[in-house]
C-alpha positions as CSV (number, residue, x, y, z in Angstrom):
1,X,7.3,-14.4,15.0
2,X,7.3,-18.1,16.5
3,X,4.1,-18.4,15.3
4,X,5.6,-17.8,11.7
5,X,8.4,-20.8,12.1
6,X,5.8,-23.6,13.9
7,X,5.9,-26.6,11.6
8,X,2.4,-26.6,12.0
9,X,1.8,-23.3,10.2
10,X,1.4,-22.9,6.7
11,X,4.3,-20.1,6.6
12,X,7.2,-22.4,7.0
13,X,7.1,-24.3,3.5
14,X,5.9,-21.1,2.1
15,X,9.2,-19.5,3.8
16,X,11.0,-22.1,2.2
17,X,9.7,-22.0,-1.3
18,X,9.7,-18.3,-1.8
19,X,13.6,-18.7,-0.4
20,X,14.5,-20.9,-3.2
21,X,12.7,-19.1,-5.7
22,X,14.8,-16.1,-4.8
23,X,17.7,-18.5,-4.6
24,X,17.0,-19.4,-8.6
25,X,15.7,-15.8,-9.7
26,X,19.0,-14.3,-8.5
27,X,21.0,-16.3,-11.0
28,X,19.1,-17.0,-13.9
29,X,15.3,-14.8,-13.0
30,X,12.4,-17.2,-13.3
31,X,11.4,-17.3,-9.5
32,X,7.6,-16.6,-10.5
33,X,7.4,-19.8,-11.3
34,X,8.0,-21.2,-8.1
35,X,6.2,-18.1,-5.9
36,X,3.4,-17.5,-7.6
37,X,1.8,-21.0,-7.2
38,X,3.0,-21.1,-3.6
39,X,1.4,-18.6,-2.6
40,X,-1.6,-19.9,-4.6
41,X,-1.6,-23.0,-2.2
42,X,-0.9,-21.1,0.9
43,X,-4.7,-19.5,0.2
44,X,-3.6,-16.1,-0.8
45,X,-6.5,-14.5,-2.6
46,X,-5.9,-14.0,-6.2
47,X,-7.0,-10.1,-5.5
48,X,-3.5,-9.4,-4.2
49,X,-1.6,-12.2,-5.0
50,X,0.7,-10.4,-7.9
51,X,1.0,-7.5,-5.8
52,X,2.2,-9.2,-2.9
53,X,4.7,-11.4,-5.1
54,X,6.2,-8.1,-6.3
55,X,6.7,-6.8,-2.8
56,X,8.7,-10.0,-1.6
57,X,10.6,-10.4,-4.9
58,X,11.5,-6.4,-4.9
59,X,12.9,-7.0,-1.6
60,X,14.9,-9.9,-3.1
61,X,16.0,-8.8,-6.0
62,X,17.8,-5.6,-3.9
63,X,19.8,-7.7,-2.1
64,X,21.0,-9.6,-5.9
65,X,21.1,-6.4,-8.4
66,X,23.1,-4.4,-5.2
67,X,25.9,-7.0,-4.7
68,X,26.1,-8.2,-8.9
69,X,26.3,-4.3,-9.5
70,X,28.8,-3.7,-6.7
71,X,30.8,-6.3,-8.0
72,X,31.0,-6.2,-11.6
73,X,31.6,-2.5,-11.8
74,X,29.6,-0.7,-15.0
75,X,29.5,2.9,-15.0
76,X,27.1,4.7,-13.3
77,X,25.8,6.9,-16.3
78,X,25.3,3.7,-19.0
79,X,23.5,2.1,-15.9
80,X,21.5,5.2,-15.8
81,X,20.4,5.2,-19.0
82,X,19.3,1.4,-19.0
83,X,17.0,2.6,-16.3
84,X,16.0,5.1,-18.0
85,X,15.1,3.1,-20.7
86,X,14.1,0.2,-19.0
87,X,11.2,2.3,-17.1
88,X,10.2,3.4,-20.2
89,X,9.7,0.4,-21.7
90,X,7.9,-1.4,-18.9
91,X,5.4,1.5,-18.3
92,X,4.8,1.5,-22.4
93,X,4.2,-2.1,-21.7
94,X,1.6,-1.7,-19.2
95,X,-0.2,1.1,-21.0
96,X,-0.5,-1.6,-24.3
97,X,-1.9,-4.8,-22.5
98,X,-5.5,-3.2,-23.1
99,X,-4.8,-3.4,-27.1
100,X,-2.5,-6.7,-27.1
101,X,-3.7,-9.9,-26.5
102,X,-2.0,-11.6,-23.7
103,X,-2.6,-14.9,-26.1
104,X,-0.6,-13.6,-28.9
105,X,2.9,-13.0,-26.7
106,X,2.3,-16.3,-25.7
107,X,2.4,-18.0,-29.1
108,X,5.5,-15.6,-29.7
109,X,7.1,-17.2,-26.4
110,X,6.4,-20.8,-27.8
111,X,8.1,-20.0,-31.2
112,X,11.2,-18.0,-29.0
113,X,11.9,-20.0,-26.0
114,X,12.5,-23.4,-27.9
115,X,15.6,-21.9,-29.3
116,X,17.1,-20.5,-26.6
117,X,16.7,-23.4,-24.9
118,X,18.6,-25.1,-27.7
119,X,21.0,-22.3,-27.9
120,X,22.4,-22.6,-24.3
121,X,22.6,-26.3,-24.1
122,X,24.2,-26.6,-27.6
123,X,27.0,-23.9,-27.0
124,X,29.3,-24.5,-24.2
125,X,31.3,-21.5,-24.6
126,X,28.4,-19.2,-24.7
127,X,29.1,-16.2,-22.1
128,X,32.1,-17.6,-20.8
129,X,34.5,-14.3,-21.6
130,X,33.4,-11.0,-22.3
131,X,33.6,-9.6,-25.6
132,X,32.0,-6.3,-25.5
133,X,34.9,-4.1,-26.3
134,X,35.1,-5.6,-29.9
135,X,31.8,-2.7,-29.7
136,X,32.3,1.2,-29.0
137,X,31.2,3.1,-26.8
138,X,28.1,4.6,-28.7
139,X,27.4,0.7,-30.5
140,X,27.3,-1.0,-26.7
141,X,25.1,2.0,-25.4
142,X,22.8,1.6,-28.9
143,X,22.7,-2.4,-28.6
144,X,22.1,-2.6,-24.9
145,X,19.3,0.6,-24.9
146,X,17.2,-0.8,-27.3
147,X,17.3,-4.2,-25.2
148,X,16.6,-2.7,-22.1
149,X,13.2,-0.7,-23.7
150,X,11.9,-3.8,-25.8
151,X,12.2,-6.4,-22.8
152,X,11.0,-3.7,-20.7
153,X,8.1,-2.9,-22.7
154,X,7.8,-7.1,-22.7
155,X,8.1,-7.1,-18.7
156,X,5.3,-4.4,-18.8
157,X,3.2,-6.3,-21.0
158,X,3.2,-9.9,-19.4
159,X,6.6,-10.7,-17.6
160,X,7.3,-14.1,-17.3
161,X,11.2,-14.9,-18.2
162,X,12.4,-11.2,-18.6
163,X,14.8,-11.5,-16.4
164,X,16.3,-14.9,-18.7
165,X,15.9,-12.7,-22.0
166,X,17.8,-10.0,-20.3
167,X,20.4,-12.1,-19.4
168,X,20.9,-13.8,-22.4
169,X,20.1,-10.9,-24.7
170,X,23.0,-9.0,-23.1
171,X,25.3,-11.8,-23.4
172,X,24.2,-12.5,-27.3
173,X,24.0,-8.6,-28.8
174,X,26.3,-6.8,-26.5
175,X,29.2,-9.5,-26.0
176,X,29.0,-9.5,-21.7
177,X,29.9,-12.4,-20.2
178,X,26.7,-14.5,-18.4
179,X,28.0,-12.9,-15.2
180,X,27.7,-8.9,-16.5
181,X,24.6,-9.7,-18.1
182,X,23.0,-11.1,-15.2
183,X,24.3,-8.0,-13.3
184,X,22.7,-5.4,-15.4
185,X,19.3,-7.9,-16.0
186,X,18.7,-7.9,-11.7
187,X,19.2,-4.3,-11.5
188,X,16.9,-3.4,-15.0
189,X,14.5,-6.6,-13.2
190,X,14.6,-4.4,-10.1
191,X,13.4,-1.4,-11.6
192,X,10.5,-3.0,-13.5
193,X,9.4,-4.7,-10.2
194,X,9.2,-0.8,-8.1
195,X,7.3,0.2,-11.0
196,X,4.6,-2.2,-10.7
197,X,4.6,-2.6,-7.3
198,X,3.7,1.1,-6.6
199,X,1.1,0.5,-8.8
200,X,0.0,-2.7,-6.6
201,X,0.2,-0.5,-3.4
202,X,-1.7,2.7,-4.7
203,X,-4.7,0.2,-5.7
204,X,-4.2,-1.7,-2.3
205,X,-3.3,-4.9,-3.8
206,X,-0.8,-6.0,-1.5
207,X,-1.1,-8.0,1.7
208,X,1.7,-5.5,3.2
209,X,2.4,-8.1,6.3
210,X,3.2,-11.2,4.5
211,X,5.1,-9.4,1.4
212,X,7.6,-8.1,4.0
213,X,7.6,-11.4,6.0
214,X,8.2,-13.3,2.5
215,X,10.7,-10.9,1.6
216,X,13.2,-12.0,4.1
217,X,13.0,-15.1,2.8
218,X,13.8,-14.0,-0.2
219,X,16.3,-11.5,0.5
220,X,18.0,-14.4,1.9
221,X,17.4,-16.5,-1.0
222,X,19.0,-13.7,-3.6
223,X,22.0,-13.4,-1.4
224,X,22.8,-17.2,-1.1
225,X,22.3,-17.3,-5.2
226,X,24.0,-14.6,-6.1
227,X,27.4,-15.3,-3.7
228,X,27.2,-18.7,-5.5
229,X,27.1,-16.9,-9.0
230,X,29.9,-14.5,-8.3
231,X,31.9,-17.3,-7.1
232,X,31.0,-20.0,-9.4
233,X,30.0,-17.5,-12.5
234,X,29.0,-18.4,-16.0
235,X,29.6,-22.5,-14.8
236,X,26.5,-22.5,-12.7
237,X,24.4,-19.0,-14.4
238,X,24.3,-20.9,-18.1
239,X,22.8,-24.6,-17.0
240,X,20.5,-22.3,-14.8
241,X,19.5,-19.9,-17.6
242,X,18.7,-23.7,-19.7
243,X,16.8,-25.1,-16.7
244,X,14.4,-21.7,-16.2
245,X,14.0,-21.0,-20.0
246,X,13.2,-24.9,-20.4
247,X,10.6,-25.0,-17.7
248,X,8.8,-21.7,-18.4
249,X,8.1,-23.0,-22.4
250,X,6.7,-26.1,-20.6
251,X,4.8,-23.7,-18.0
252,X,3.5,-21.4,-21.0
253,X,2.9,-24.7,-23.1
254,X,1.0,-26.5,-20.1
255,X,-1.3,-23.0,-19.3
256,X,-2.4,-22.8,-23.1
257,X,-3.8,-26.4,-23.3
258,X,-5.7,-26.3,-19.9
């Protein structure tokens, strides 16, 4: 374990990077973009380098959906069905990426991103009190289903930013404040990441060792963010949510013109 903390060794920074990636992930998602090249420029062969990102963010985002969850108090059987529905989506996603071109939800994410970008820096008030009893029962459960399946499916089919959509999409359509929304995006970006991650481990994609070494890192990471997000709330989640949605259109934009 020393051996894992010597300045000399590569695992330090790596520590460090995946810690602040779960640090940003917990409040506004978007910590792929920090872990995935890390671990890229720690050497990790590109064989199990997705598989061994999910196993460290999993770990993560436990520790973030558990205490938003615990904290913001939804009821266990709409949570259940936005599992449900969310695990449906995702593995409808993954079954499609043979017959959808990656390239094609990448265009969409160019046209999409720009405006929620524009959308969260422009309104102020956006997410700041929760509206979602203007809806019933049955419109809430409708509105926040069919999210749950279509960024699910999304999540499935490519990934990047779902947990910002989620966010954001529960805050727009269902009237949540930013801190509700981001509860029930880390537990529907929890489920997603167990889905694929089993799949990672059945085809022995995962460098087991350093996934769970990572993880602390990360677990730490999603339980500093998240404290600071239930303490701080929509003041720190919506400048956040800007920041990640702004830098993964410039990620997306950067990866189409290489």
């Amino acid at each position: 374990m020393m051996d894992l903390l010597h300045p000399a060794q590569p695992y330090l920074p790596l520590a460090l990077l995946v810690f602040l990636a779960g640090f940003v992930d917990s409040i506004a998602g978007g910590g792929g973009l920090i872990t995935l090249p890390a671990y890229l420029a720690f050497g990790l062969s590109p064989a199990v380098l997705l598989g061994t990102n999910k196993l460290s963010s999993s770990l993560g985002t436990t520790v973030a959906a558990a205490k938003f969850i615990k904290e913001t108090r939804f009821g266990a059987d709409f949570l259940f069905i936005l599992v449900v529905l969310g695990a449906g989506g995702a593995f409808l996603g993954a079954r499609a990426i043979s017959m959808i071109p990656p390239e094609a939800i990448r265009y969409l994410l160019i046209v999409l991103l720009p405006p929620v970008a524009i959308f969260l820096a422009a309104k102020k008030s956006f997410g700041l009190v929760d509206t979602s009893k203007a809806h019933s029962e049955a419109s809430l459960l409708r509105r926040s289903g069919s999210l749950s399946l279509f960024i699910g499916f999304y999540d499935g089919l490519l990934g990047p930013g779902t947990g910002t959509f989620l966010a954001v999409g529960f805050a727009r359509l269902c009237g949540f404040d930013l801190l509700r929304s981001t509860a029930l995006a880390k537990l529907l970006n929890l489920v997603s990441n167990l889905g694929a991650l089993a799949t990672f481990l059945y085809l022995g994609r995962v460098d087991v060792k350093l996934g769970l070494a990572m993880g602390v890192a990360g677990m730490a990471g999603n339980y500093a963010g998240s404290h600071l997000a239930l303490k701080k709330g929509t003041w720190i989640i919506r400048p956040m949510l800007f920041t990640v949605s702004t830098a993964l259109l410039v990620k997306i934009a950067w990866d189409m013109l290489k």
